[in-house]
Backbone as a ProteinNet text record, in pm:
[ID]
protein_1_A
[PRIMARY]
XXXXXXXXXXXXXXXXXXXXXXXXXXXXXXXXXXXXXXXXXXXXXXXXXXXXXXXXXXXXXXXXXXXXXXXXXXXXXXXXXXXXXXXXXXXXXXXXXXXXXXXXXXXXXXXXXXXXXXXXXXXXX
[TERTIARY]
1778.1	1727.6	1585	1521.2	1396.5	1394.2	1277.4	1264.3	1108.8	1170.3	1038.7	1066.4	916.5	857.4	747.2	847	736.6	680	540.3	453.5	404.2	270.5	248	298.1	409.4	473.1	429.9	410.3	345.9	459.9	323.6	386.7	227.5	288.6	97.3	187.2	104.8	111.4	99.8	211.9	206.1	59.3	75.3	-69.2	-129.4	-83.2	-152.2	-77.2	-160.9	-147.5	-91.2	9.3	17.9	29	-4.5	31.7	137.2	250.9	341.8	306.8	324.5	285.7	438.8	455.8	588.5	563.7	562	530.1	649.8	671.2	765.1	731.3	840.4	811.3	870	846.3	905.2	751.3	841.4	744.9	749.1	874.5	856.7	868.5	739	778.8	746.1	670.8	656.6	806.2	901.4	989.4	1084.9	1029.8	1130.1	1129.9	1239.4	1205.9	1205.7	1072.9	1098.8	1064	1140.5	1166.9	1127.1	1145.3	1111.1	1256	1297.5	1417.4	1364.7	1383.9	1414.1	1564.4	1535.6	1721	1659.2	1705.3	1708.8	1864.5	1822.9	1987	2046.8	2188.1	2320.7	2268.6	2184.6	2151.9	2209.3	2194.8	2221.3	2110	2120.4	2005.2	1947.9	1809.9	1744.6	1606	1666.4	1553.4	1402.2	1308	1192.4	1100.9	1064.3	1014	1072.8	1032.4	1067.9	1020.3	949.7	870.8	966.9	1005.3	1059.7	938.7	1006.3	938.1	863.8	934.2	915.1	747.3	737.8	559.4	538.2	665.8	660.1	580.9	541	509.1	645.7	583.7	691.1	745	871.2	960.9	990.6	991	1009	1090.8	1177.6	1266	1189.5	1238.8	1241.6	1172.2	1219.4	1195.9	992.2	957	855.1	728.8	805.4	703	597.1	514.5	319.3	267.5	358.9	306.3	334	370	410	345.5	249	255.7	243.6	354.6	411.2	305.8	258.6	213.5	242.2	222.1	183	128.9	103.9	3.2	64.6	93.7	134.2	74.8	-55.6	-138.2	-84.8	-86.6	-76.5	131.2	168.1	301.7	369.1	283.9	310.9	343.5	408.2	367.9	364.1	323	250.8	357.5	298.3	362.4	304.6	196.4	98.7	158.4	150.8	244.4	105.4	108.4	17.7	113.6	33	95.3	202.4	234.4	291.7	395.9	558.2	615.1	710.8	705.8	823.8	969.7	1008.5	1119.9	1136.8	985.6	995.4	971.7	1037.5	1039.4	1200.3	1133	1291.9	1265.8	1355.3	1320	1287.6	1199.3	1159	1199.1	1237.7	1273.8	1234.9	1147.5	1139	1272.9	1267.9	1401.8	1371.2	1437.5	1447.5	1559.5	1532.5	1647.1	1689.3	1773	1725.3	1683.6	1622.6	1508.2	1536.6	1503.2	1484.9	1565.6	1618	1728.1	1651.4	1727.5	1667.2	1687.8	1818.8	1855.8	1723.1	1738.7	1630	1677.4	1767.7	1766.6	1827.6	1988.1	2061.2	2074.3	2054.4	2120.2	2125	2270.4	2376.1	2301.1	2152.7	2107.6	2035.9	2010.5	1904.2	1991.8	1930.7	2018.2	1912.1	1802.9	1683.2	1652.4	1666	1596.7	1490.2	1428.6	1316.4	1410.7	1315.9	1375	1364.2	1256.9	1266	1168	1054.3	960.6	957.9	931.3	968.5	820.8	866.8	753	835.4	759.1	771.5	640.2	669.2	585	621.9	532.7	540.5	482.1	532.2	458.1	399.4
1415.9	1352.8	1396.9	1294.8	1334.4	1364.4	1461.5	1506	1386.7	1316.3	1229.1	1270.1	1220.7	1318.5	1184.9	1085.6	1006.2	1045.2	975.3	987.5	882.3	907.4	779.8	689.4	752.2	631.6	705	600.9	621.6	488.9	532.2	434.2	309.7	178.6	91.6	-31.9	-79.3	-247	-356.3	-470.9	-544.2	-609.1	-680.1	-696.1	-643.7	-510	-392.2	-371.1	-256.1	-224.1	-65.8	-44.1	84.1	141.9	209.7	263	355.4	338.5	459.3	464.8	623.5	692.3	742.4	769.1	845	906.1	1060.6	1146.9	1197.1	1169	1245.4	1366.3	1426.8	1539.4	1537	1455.2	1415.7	1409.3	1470.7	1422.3	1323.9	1283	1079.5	1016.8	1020	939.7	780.9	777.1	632.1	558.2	639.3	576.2	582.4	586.8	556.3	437.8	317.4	186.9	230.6	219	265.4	196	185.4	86.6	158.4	58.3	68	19.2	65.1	26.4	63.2	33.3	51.5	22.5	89.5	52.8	116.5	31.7	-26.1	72	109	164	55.4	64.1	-4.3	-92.2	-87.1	-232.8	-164.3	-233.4	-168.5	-175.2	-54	-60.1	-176.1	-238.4	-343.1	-290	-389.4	-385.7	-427.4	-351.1	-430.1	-448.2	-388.2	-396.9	-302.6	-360.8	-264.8	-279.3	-153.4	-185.8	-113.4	-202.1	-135.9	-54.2	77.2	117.4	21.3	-47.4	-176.4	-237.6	-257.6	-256.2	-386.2	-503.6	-593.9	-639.6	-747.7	-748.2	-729.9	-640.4	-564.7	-729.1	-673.1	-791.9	-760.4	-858.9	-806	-911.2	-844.1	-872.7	-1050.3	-1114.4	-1238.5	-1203	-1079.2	-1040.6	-989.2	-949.7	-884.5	-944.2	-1013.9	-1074	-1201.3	-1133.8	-1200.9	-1121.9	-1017	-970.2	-775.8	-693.8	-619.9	-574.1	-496	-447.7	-353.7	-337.5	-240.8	-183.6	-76.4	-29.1	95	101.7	275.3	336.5	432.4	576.5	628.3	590.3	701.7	831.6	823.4	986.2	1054.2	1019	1072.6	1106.8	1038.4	1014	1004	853.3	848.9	690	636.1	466.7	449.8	371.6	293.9	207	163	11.3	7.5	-90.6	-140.9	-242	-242.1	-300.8	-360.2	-496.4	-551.8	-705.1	-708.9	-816.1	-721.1	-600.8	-547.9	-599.6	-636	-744.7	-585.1	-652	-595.9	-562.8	-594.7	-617	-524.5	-520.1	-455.8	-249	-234.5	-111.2	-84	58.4	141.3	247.6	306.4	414.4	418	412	374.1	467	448	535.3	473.4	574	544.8	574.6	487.2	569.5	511.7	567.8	586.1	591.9	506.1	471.4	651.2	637.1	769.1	652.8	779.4	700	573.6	477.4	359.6	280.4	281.7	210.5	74.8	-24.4	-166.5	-224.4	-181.6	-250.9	-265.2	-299.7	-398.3	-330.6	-459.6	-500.1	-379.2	-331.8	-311	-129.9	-77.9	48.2	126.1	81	131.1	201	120	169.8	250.7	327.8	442.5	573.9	666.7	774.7	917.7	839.5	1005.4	877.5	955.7	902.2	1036.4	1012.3	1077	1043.4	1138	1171.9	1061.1	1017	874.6	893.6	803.4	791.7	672	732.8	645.2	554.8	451	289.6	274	212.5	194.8	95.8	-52.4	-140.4	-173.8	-155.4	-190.1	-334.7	-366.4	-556.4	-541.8
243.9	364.2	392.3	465.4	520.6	667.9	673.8	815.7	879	892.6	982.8	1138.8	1205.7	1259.7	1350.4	1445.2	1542.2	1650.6	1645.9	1779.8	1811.6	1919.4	1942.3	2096	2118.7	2265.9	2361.4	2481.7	2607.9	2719	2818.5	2920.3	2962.2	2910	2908.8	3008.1	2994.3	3111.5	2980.3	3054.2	2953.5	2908.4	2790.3	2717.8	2643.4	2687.8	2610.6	2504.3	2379.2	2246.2	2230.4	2141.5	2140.4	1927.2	1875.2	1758	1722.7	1708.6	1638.3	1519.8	1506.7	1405.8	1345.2	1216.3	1136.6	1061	1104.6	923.3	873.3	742.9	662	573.1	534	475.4	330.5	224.3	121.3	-35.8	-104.9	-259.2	-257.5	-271.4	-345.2	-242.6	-113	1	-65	-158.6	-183.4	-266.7	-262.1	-342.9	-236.9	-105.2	1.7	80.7	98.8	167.7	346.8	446.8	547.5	648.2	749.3	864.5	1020	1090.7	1242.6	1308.9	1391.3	1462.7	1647.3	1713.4	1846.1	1912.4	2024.9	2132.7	2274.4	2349.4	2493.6	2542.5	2673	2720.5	2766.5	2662.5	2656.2	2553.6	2470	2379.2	2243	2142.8	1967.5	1941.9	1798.3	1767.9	1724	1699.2	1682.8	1531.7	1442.9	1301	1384	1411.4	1393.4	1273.6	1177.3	1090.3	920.5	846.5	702.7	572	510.1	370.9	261.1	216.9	74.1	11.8	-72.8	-128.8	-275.8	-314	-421.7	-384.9	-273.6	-205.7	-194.6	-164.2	-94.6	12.6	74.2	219.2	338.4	446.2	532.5	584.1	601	687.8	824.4	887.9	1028.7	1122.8	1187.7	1298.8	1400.8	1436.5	1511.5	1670.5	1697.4	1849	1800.3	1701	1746.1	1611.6	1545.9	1449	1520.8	1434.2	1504.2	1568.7	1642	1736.8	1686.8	1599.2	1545.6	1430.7	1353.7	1259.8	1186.7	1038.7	1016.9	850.3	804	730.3	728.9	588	512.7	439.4	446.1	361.7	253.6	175.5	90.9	73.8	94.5	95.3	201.2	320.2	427.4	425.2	373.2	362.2	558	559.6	707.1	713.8	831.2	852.7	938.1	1035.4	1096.4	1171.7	1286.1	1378.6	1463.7	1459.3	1545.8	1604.9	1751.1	1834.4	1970.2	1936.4	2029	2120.1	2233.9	2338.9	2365.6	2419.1	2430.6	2593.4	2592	2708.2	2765.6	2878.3	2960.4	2857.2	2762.1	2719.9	2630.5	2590.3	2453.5	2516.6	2592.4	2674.3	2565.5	2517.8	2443.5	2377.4	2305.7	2222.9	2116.9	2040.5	1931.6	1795.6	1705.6	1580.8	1462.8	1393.1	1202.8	1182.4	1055.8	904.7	763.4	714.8	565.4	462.9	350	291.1	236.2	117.9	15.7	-77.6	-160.3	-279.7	-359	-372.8	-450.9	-361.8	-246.8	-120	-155.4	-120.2	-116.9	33.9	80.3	205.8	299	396.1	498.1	642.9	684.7	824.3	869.4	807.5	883.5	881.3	1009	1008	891.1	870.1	760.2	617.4	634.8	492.9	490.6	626.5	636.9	662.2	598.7	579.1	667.1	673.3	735.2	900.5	990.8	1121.2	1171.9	1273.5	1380.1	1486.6	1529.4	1700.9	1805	1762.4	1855.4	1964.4	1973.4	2058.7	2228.7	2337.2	2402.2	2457.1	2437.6	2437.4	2581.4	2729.3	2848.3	2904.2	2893.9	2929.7	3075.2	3108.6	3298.2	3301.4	3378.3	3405	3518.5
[MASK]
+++++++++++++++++++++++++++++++++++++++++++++++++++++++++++++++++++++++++++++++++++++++++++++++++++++++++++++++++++++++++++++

């Protein structure tokens, strides 16, 4: 497992832009597929974004695509989620994860085996 490690969340007004940041602590972070998830209290968790390590273009969730984007460093062994038009809705706890090495899965949960602590995003209208 990896120890990732988010920052980055605040409290902004809608419209506004915020950057999460995710560092991991891994050799073969590039051979890790790694995602963005958030959750709302009482909601499930929710896929927002995810890059296979394979080095696809990131895929991303219905709720936050156009408006969401997801990149990474392999030097830095960090990624990214640039989060602009920022809505009332999109207020939650935000979490990286990570497959284990060569993972293919995407959307769901089930296929991430390393999470972070979870950053909290709070859009005021």
């Amino acid at each position: 497992q990896l120890r990732l490690v988010e920052s980055g969340g605040g409290l902004v007004k809608a419209g506004d832009s915020l950057r999460l940041s995710c560092s991991a602590s891994a050799v073969m972070f590039s051979k890790y597929t790694m995602a963005w998830f958030r959750q709302a209290p009482g909601m499930e968790r929710e896929f927002l974004a995810g890059m296979r390590w394979s080095g696809e273009a990131p895929v991303y969730g219905a709720s936050v695509k156009g408006r969401f984007t997801a990149s990474r460093d392999s030097a830095k062994m960090t990624i990214y989620l640039q989060m602009d038009s920022l809505k009332p809705e999109d207020t939650a706890v935000y979490y990286c994860a990570a497959t284990n090495p060569y993972g293919m899965g995407l959307e769901s949960a089930q296929w991430y085996s390393s999470w972070g602590q979870g950053t909290q995003v709070t859009v005021s209208s």
